[in-house]
C-alpha positions as CSV (number, residue, x, y, z in Angstrom):
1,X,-5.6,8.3,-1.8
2,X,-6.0,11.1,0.3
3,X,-9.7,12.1,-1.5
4,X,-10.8,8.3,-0.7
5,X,-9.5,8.5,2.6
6,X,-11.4,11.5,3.5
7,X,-14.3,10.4,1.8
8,X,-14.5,7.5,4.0
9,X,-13.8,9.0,6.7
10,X,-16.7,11.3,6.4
11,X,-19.2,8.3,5.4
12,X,-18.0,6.8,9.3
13,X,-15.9,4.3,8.1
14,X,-12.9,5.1,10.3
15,X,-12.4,7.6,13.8
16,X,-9.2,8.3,13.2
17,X,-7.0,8.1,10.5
18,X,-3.3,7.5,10.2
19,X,-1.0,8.9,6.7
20,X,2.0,7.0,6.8
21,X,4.6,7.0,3.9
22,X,8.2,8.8,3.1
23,X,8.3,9.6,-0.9
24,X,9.0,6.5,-3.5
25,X,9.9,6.3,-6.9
26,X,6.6,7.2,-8.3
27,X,5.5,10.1,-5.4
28,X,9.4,11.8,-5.0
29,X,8.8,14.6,-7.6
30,X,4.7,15.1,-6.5
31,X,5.3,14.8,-3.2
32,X,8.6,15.7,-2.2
33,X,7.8,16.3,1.9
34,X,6.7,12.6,1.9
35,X,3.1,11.0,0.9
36,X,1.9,11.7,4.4
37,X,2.6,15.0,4.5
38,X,0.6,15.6,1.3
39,X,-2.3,13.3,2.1
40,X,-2.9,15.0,5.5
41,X,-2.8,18.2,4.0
42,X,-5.3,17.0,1.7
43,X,-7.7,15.3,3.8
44,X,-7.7,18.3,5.7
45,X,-8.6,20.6,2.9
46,X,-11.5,17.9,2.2
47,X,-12.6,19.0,5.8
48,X,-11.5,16.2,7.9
49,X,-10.9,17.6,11.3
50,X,-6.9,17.7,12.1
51,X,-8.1,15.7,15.6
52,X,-8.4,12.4,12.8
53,X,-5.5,12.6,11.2
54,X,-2.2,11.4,12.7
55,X,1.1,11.4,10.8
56,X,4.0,8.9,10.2
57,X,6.5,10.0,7.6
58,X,8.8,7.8,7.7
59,X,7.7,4.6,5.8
60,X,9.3,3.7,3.4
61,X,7.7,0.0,2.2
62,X,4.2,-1.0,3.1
63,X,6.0,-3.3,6.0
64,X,7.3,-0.2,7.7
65,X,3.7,1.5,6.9
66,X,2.5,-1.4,9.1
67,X,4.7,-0.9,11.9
68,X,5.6,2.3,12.0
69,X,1.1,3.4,12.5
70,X,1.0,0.4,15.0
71,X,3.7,2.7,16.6
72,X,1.9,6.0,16.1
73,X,-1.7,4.6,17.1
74,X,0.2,3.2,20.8
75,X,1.4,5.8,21.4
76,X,-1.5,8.0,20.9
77,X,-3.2,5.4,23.1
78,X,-6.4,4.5,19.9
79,X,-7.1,0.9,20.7
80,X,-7.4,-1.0,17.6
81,X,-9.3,-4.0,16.7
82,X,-9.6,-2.7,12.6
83,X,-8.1,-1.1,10.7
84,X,-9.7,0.1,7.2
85,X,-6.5,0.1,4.8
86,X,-6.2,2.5,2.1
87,X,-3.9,1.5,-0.9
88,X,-2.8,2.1,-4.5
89,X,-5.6,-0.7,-6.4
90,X,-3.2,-2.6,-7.7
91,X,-2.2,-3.2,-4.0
92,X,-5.1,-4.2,-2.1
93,X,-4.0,-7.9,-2.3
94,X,-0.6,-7.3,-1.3
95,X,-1.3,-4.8,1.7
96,X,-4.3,-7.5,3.2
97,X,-2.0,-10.8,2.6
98,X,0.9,-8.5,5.2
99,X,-1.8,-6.5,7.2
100,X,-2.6,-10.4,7.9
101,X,0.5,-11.3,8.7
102,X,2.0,-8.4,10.7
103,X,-1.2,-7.4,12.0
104,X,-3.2,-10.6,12.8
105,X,-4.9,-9.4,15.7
106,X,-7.0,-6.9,13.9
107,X,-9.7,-7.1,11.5
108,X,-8.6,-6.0,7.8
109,X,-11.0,-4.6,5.1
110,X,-9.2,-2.8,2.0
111,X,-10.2,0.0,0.0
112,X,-8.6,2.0,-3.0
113,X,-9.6,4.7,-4.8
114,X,-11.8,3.3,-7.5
115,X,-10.2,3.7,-11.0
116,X,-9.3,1.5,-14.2
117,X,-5.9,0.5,-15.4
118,X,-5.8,3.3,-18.1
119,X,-7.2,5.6,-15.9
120,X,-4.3,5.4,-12.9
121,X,-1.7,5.3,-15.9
122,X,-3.1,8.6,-17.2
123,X,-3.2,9.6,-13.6
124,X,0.7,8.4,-13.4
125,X,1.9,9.3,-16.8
126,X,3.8,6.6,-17.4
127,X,2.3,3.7,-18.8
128,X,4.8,0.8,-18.5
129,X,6.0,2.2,-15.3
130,X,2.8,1.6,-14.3
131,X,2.9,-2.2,-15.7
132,X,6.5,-2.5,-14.0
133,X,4.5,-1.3,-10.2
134,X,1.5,-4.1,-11.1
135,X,4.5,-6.8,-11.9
136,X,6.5,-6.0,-9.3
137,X,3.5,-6.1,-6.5
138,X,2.2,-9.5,-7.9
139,X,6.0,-10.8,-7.4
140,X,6.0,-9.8,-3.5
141,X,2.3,-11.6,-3.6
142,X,3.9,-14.4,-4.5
143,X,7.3,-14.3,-2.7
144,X,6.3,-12.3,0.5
145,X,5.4,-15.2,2.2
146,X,7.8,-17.1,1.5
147,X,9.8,-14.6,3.7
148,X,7.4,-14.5,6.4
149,X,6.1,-11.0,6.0
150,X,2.6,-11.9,4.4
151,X,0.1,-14.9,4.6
152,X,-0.4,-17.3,1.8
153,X,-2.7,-16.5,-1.4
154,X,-4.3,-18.7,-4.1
155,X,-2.6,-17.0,-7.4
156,X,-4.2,-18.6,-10.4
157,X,-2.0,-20.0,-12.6
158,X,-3.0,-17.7,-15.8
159,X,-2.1,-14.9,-13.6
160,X,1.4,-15.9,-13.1
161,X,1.5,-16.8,-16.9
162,X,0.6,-13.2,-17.5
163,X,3.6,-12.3,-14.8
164,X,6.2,-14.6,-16.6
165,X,5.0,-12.9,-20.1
166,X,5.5,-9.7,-18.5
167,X,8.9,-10.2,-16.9
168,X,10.0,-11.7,-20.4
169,X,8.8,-9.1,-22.3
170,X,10.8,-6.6,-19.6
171,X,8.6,-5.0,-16.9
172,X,11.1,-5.7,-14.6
173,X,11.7,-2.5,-13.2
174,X,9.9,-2.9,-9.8
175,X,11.3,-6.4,-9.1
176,X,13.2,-7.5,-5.7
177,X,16.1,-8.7,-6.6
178,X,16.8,-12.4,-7.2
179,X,18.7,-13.2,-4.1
180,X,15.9,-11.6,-2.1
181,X,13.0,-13.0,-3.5
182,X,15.1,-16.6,-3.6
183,X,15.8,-16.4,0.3
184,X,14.6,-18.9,2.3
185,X,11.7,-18.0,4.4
186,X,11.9,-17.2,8.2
């Protein structure tokens, strides 16, 4: 993400750019001082001047990611009014429907890096873990606002035929738990 980031950054896209994240499942053994850490360091090696890049390390779910930069952005006193947000692909969806929600006041645009299925799972090395992060996302897509942490989206219905096929076949890995996906929203 950091590569995309920096590339965008460089295009104009963004003035200043915020890395926000703790380590996860999938970035603990990669990144074990946190995804922002890493992704600054990054960017900055892909030239991006270390006036851009601000740092939250704390995140640890795309909620806190929210948060936590509208945090780091006040107090560095950058008025916002868009934010370009930079996600795994298979989270674009997700990350917009809460940006939305969280964040209405500001305009949202998403951007990933661009790459295939088979290309991120090579990228990954693990295939089904891989299936378990898409099924797992789509769920919160579908329960999130429910809960009142992301804005209503049109899923169609073969799509959550595929997610029930999935979940039956056992890509359940990267699933809330029933009694929080069941809660009533707020």
């Amino acid at each position: 993400m950091a590569d995309v980031t920096a590339e965008l950054y460089h295009q104009g896209m963004a003035p200043v750019v915020v890395f926000t994240g703790a380590t996860s499942p999938t970035t603990r053994a990669r990144m074990p001082r946190g995804e922002a850490v890493h992704y600054r360091e990054r960017a900055l090696q892909l030239g991006m001047p270390e006036s851009a890049v601000l740092l939250e390390p704390r995140a640890t779910n795309t909620g806190e990611n929210i948060e936590f930069t509208k945090a780091v952005l006040a107090e560095a006193d950058v008025k916002v009014s868009s934010v370009l947000l930079v996600s795994k692909p298979y989270e674009e969806r997700r990350s917009y429907a809460m940006m939305r929600k969280l964040w209405s006041e500001v305009e949202v645009v998403c951007a990933s890096t661009p790459m295939g299925l088979e290309e991120y799972a090579d990228s990954i090395g693990d295939a089904r873990m891989v299936i378990d992060m898409i099924v797992g996302a789509l769920q919160r897509v579908l329960v999130f606002p429910r809960l009142g942490l992301a804005i209503e989206q049109d899923v169609p219905d073969t799509v959550v035929a595929a997610f029930e096929r999935l979940c039956i076949e056992g890509f359940t890995s990267r699933l809330m738990p029933a009694d929080v996906a069941a809660r009533p929203g707020t």
